[in-house]
Steps between C-alpha positions, in 0.01 A plus 500: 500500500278777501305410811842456689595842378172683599506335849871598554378869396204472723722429749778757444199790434623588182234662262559273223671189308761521237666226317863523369667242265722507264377485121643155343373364171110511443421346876480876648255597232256209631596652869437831421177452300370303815570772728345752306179297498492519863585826558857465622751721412862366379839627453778322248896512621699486212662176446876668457401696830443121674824363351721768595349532882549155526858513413572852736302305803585167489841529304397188321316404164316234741103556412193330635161623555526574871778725438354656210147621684705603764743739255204615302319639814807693646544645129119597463526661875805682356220661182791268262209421266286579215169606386482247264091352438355265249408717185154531389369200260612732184852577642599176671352270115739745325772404695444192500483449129814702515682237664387242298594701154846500622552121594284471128758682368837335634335213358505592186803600484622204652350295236691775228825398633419112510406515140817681383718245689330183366489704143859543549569116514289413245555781236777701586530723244132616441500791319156674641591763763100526652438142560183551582383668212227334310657344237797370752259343701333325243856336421544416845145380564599215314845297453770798505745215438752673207599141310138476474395826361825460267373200355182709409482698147398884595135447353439201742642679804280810418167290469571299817602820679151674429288226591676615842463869457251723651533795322440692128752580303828215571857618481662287209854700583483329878412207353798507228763612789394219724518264222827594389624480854349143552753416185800534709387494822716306782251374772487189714269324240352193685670599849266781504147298526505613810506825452239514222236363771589787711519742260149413426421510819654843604329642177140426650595666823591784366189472289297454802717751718410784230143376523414551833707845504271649268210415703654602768543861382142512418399427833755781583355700288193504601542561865768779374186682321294473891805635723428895340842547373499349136590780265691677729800299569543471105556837519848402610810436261516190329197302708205235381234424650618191632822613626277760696266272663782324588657745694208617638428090643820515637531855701065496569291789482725836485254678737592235777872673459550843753693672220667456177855428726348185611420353180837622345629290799300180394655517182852489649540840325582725844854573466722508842833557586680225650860641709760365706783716496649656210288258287171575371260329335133573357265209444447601141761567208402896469693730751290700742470843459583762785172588644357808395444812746172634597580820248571318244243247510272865536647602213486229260227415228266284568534195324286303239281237636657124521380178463376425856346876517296377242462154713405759771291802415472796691269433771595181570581428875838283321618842318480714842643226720747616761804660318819281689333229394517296822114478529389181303816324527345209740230455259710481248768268694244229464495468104827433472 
């Protein structure tokens, strides 16, 4: 491909070779990371940019690849696309990890909800609230069905119960309510075998699920201590450690970011009006205020330092960046 390209520049005399494509899945990563070893520079055409071109040009959702290379060099000819690059090794494993937290973590809640369904069938009327507490899942570890545990004295159903525990001091007032529940409890009895098997089986996911999180966040956490900003974004209401380095995965290094606008525009917080006629709509819940005038805004105090100032000290190119805000917004266009 690249030969055919360089002797189709040769013979149009242009001074160099760019590749556009459009960035689908993880192919464009292997693209990109393959022209950058060769010294060929790349642009990306966002995918909704693609989709909707296709629809104003061809009035059609037909797609195929032909028509697709052709659409994504009449939008890169008309500058419709990004500065998107592959991150550095730190930045791109962090989002990367990021990625795979969040499928880790629908998982796991996944396996919650299968486990209160087929807990629902076969015990209806458990009393614990935290199912996953300690001493619940030692009950459900084993045979949760109630006719069972009824025909248990309290004594037996505490010693089997810790054999199955994992932790000090055991709750004899969970144990009591979930024995007294199992009394008059009004499951499926036999019906629900089924469910037992899964129930066990859910249980280990989520097991396994909350296994793999935690070293996940480790790994996190250590690349959050390399990328310079640990300790300062906990500086911010309310955030961990982990929920930093998340965000920080997700929107890449802040100094990549022209100003503070752009960022605030990753996170969907930019608020815009949105008229047609005597309606008018903002994208967020809180009404706009009227825009200041120059003597007032002269006038007024300046204010205390916010959480992305402190993202952003004074110096940096991202706190000076160019004050409407348009600056940065291709750059930015590609991490959303």
């Amino acid at each position: 491909m690249l030969e055919r390209a360089e002797r189709a520049r040769t013979k149009a005399h242009l001074d160099r070779t760019i590749v556009a494509f459009e960035p689908t899945s993880h192919y464009w990563m292997l693209l990109a990371n393959g022209l950058e070893k060769r010294g060929v520079d790349y642009l990306l055409v966002h995918p909704i940019s693609v989709w909707r071109g296709r629809e104003i040009r061809e009035y059609s959702y037909a797609k195929d690849d032909f028509k697709d290379a052709s659409l994504i060099a009449e939008l890169t000819a008309q500058l419709h696309f990004t500065q998107a690059r592959l991150r550095s090794p730190l930045w791109q494993t962090m989002r990367s990890l990021a990625y795979e937290r969040f499928d880790l973590v629908e998982l796991r809640s996944r396996a919650r909800q299968e486990m209160g369904s087929h807990l629902d069938v076969i015990f209806p009327n458990y009393p614990v609230f935290n199912r996953l507490s300690l001493a619940s899942r030692a009950v459900l570890s084993g045979d949760p069905d109630p006719a069972r545990i009824a025909a248990l004295s309290f004594d037996d159903f505490v010693a089997e119960t810790r054999r199955a525990y994992d932790g000090g001091r055991l709750s004899h007032s969970t144990l009591r309510r979930i024995h007294e529940a199992a009394q008059r409890s009004w499951g499926l009895g036999g019906r629900a075998a089924g469910s037992k098997i899964r129930l066990a089986l859910a249980l280990k996911r989520q097991r396994l699920m909350a296994a793999q999180i935690e070293d996940l966040d480790r790994h996190l956490l250590e690349l959050y201590d390399g990328t310079g900003y640990a300790g300062i974004a906990e500086t911010m209401p309310a955030m961990t450690p982990i929920t930093a380095a998340m965000l920080l995965a997700l929107s890449g290094d802040p100094a990549e970011f022209d100003s503070g606008r752009c960022l605030s525009k990753l996170a969907g917080s930019n608020a815009r009006e949105n008229e047609s006629g005597s309606a008018r709509r903002h994208r967020l819940p809180t009404h706009l205020p009227k825009p200041p005038s120059p003597r007032d805004t002269a006038a007024r105090p300046r204010s205390a330092p916010t959480a992305s100032d402190r993202l952003l000290p004074r110096g940096n190119p991202l706190s000076q960046g160019d004050p409407s805000g348009r600056a940065g917004h291709a750059s930015f266009d590609a991490e959303v």
